[in-house]
Every structure is written in C-alpha cells, then in structure tokens.
C-alpha positions in Angstrom: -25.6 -164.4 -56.9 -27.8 -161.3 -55.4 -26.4 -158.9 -53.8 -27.9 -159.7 -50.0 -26.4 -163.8 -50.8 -22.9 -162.0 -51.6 -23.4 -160.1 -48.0 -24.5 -162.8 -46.2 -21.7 -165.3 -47.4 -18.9 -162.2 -46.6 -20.1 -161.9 -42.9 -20.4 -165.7 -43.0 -16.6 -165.9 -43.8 -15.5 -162.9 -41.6 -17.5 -164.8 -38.9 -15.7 -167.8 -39.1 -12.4 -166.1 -39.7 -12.6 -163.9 -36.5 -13.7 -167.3 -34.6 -10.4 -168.8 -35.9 -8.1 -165.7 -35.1 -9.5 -166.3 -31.5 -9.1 -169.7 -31.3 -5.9 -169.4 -32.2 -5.1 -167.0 -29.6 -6.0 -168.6 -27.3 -4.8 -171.9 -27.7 -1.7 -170.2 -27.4 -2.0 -168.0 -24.6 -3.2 -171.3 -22.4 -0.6 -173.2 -24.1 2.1 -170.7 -22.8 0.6 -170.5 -19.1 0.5 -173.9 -18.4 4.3 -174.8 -19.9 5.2 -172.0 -17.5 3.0 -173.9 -14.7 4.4 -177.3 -15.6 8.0 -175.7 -15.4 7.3 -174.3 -12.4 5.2 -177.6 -10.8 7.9 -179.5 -12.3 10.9 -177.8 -10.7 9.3 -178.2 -7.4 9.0 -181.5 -8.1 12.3 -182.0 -8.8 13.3 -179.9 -5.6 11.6 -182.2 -3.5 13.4 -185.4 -4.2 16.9 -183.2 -4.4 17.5 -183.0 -0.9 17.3 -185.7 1.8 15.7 -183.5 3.9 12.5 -183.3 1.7 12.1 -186.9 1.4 12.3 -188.1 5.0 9.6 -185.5 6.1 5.9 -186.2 6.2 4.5 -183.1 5.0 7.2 -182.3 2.1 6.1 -186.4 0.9 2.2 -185.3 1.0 3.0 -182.1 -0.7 4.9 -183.9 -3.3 2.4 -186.3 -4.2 -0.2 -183.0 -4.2 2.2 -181.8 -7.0 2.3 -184.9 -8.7 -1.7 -185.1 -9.0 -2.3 -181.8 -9.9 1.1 -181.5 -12.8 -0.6 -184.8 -14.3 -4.1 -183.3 -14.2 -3.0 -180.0 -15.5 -1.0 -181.9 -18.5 -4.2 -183.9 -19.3 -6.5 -181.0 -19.1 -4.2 -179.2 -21.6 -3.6 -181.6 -24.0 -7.5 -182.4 -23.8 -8.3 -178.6 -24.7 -5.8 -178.5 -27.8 -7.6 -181.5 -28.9 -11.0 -179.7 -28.8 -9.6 -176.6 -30.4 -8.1 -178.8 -33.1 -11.4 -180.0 -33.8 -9.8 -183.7 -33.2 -11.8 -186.6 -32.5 -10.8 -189.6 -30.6 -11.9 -193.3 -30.4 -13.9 -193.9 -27.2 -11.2 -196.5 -25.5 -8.6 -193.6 -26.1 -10.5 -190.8 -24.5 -11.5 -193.3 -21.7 -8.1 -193.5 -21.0 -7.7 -189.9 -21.0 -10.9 -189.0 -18.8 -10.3 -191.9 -16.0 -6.7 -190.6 -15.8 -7.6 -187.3 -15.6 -10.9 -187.9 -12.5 -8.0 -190.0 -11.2 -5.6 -187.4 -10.6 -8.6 -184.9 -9.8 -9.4 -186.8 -6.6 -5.9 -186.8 -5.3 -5.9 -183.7 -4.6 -8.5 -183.1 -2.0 -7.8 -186.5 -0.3 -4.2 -185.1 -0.1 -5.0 -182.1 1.8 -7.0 -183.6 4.2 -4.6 -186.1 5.1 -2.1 -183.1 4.9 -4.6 -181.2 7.4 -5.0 -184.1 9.7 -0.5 -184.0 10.3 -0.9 -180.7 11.0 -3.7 -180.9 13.6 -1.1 -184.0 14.8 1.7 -182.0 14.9 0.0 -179.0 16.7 -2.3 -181.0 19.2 0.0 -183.7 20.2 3.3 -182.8 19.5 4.8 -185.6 22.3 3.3 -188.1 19.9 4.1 -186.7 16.0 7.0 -188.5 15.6 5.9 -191.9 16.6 2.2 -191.4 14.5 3.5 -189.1 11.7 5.9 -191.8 10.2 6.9 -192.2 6.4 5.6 -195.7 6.4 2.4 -194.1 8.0 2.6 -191.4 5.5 3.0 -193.9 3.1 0.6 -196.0 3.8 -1.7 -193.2 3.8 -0.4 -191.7 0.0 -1.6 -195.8 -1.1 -5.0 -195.5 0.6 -5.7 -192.0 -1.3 -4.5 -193.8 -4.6 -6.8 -196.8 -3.9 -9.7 -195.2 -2.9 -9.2 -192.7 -6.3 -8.8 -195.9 -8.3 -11.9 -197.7 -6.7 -14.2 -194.6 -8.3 -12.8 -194.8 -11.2 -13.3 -198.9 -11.2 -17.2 -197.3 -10.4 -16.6 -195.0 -13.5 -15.7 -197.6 -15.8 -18.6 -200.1 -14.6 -20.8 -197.8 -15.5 -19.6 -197.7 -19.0 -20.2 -201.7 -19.6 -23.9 -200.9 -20.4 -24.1 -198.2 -22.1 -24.4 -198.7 -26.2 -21.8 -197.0 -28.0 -23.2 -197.4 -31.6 -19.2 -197.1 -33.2 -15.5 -196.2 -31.7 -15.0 -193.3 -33.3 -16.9 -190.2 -30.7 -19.1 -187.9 -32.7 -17.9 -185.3 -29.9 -14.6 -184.2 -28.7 -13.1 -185.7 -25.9 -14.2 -184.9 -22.3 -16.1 -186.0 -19.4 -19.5 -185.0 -20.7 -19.4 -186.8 -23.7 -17.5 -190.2 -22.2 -19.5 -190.6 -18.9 -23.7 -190.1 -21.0 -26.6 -190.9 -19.3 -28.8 -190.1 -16.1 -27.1 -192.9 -13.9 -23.4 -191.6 -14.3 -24.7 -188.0 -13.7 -26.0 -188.7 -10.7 -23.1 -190.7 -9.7 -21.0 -188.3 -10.8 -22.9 -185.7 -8.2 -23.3 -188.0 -5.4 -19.5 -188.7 -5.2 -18.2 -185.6 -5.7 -20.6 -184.1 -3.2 -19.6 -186.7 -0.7 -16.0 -186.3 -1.7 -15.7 -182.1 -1.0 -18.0 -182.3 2.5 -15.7 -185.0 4.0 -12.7 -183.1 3.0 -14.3 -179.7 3.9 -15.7 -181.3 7.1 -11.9 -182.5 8.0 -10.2 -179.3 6.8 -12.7 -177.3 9.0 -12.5 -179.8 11.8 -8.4 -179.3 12.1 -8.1 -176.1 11.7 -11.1 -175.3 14.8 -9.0 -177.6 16.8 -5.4 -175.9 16.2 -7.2 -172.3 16.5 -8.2 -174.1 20.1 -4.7 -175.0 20.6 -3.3 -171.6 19.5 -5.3 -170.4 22.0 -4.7 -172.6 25.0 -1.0 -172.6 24.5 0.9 -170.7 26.5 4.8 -171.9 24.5 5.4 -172.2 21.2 2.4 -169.9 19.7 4.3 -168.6 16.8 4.0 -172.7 15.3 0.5 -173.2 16.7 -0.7 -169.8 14.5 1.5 -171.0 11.3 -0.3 -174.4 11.5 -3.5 -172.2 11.9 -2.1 -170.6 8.1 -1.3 -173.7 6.6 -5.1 -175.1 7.2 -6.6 -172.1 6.2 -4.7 -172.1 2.9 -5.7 -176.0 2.5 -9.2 -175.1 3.0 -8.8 -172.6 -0.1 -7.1 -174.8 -2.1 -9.9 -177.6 -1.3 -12.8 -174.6 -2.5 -10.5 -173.9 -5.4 -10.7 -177.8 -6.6 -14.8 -177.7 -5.8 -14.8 -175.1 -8.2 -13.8 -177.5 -11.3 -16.6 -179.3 -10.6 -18.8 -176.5 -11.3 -17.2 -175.7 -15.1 -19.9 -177.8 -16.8 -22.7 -176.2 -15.0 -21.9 -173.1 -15.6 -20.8 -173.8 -19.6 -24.5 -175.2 -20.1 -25.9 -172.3 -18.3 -24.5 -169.9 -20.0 -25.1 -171.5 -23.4 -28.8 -170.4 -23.2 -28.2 -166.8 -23.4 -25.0 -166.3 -25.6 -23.2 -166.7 -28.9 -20.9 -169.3 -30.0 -18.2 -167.3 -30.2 -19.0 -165.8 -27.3 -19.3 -169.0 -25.5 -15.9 -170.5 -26.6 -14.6 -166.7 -25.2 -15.8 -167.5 -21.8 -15.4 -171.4 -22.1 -11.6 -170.2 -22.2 -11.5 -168.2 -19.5 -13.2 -170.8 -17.1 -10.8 -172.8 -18.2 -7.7 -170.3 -17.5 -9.5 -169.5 -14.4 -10.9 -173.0 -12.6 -8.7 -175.5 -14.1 -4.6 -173.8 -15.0 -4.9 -171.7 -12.2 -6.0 -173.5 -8.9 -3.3 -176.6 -10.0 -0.1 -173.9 -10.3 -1.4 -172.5 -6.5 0.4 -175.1 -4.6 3.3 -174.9 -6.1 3.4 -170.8 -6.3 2.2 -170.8 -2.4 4.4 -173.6 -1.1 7.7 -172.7 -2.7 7.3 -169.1 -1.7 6.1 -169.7 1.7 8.0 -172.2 3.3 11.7 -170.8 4.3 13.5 -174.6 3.6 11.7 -175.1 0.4 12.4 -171.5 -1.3 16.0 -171.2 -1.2 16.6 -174.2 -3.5 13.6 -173.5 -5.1 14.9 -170.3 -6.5 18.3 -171.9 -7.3 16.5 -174.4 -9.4 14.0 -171.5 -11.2 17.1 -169.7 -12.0 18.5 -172.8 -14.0 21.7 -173.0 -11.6 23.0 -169.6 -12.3 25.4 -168.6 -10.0 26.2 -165.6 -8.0 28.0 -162.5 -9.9 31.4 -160.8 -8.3 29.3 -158.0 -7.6 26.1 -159.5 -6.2 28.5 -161.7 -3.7 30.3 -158.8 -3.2 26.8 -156.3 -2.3 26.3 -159.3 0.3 29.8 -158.8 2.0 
C-alpha cells in the first residue's frame, strides 16, 4: 500500500469516526430534551384531568387535547429520528403506520387553536351567550370534528398509496414522510392541503383576534379580560406560525444539501430538528402552565414530584 492510499484510508476512518462521535451526541442531546418535554407535556397532562375544575371547562378540554396531539407527535418524531440515526430500516406497512400517525397528530394542532381562538372571540364578544354556546358537549363535539377531519386526510394519504408500486416491503430508505408518501401527485397534495390547512387557521386566528382588539376597545367594563383574550390569540397565532414552520423542514434540508457536506448536513439537519419540531410542541405546555394563574399552582406541585413544604419555607411564609 502507497503512502498517499495509507493517507487517504486514515482521513477516510477519522471521517467516519468524527461523523459517529457526532451522531452520537446528538442522539443524545435530543434524546434528553424531549424526555424532559414529554415529562413536562406529560405532567400537564396529568394536571389537567386532576382537578374537576379542568375537566368541566372548555378551554382547559381544548388545551388538553392540544397537549395530547403535540406529546404523541413529539414521541413519534423522536422515536422516528433514533431510527434514522440507528441507520434502521423499516417495512413499508410499519412506517405507514408511523407516518399517518404522526400527519395525524400534526393536524390537530392547528385545528385546535382555531377552535381554541374561536371560544375566546365567544367569550369576549358575547359574553351573555358563552355559557349556553361554549358547552362541553359543544366542545366536544367540536374535539370529534377536528379528529375526523385529521383522519379524512390521512384516509386521502393512504389512497394515494394504493397505486403506487412498491417493488418489496423492506424500504431502501429510513423511515419518514419523504420516502413513504413518493411521487408528483402526493407532493402536490401534500402542498395543496397544508396550504389550505395554515390560511384557514391563520385567516381564523387573525379574524378573532381583530374582533377582540375591536371589543377591547369598545368596552368600557371588564377591559383587563378583553386585553388577556387579546394575549391568548396572539400567542395562538404564534404557535400556529411555529407549526407552519415543520412544514418547511424538507425544503430547507434539500436546499441546503446543494451547497454543503454530509456531515455538515446531518449538523444542521439536527438542529432543524431541535429547532422546528422538539421545540414548538413543548411551547404550549411551557407557556400555558406558566401563564395561567389556576393551572400553575398544581402545575408546580406536580413538577416538583409532590414534595412538600419544609419547616422553614412554611415558616418564611408566616
């Protein structure tokens, strides 16, 4: 062997060790962010359905089934990514599965916030009338038409699928959407729905929260609840640009492909997937149990696994 082969095969090898040393870094550094997020989401959860008061009002059951989606999605999308890092292969009907549960749970969330958005504009614009509209079976009712209309895309999705010739059930590719959903027609789909998805939801975020700024306005008692219903949409209309920005991970992936490395590529592939997809689905959860004054308290308790109060912190309180 010459000496340029020997220096070509050691930079070869330190290559590919480097590339592992960082893949193996970050698996665990996105590993260990989102079991803190699914601790967190899941406590929430849990607070939610501990009290009475939670589960006989509207808004806390909308927000609950926001958590629900986005825990799922955020498992899924996790267990998905260790799967790639693994270098692990699936069988097509088992990363069907996978994929149509995971665009399943991705839906939910901005049909969730509109309908979360609409109560709010109810509660602010017609407050005589809240009760007798904002009902659980109305809210429930509601929570079942999200769910349906989720499910009937995905019914779309897997249609699509019948068609298509998949030449043997093991995928040459890891698992994602990409490589499940191939070919022209389900692209397109794919952008026609989920541009009609985000400008109805944007279009009924928007529309709520001009009509409670309105309100806010015009109202000459109770200001200090028309202007937190005016926060509430606004932070639903960041949350709903926070989902729309998932849908523009594969985009920017293939984009910057063209002009990069491979390890450089999985480097920023992780962090667009720290950034768009772990982050925006522990929001909610962060914003929601820190911001609402009913939902804290017992939020803490729970986060601090039940501990209770020392001598001296009860006695500092005295």
């Amino acid at each position: 062997m010459s000496y340029t082969d020997q220096s070509q095969m050691n930079v070869t090898v330190g290559v590919q060790y480097h590339g592992l040393l960082g893949l193996l870094f970050f698996s665990t550094v996105t590993t260990v962010l989102c079991c803190a997020f699914l601790f967190i989401n899941g406590t929430l959860i849990f607070t939610l359905r501990s009290k009475s008061v939670f589960c006989e009002t509207s808004r806390y059951i909308l927000l609950y089934n926001l958590l629900f989606a986005d825990t799922v999605l955020l498992a899924l999308s996790q267990l998905l990514f260790i799967l790639a890092a693994c270098r692990i292969t699936l069988t097509y009907p088992v990363c069907g599965v996978l994929t149509l549960f995971s665009n399943l749970t991705s839906e939910i969330s901005p049909l969730t916030l509109v309908v979360m958005s609409l109560e709010r504009y109810v509660a602010v614009c017609y407050p005589l009338r809240h009760a007798t509209i904002i009902t659980i079976r109305n809210t429930g009712v509601a929570i079942s038409v999200v769910w349906a209309f989720s499910s009937l895309n995905v019914l779309t999705r897997l249609l699509l699928l019948i068609h298509f010739p998949f030449e043997d059930l093991r995928m040459k590719n890891f698992c994602s959407k990409v490589a499940m959903f191939p070919g022209p027609i389900s692209d397109l789909y794919d952008k026609a729905y989920t541009c009609f998805l985000f400008v109805l939801a944007g279009v009924a975020v928007i529309s709520s929260y001009i009509a409670v700024m309105v309100a806010a306005k015009s109202a000459s008692e109770d200001r200090a609840s028309a202007q937190k219903a005016r926060n509430t949409l606004l932070l639903h209309l960041v949350q709903l640009g926070l989902s729309l920005s998932s849908t523009i991970h594969n985009p920017m992936l293939i984009a910057i492909s063209k002009n990069a490395t491979r390890m450089e590529q999985a480097h920023i592939q992780v962090i667009l997937y720290v950034c768009v997809s772990l982050l925006p689905r522990c929001l909610s959860s962060l914003v929601y149990g820190i911001r609402d004054p009913t939902i804290r308290p017992v939020l803490m308790y729970h986060l601090c696994c039940r501990m209770k109060r020392s001598p001296i912190s009860a006695k500092a309180k005295k």
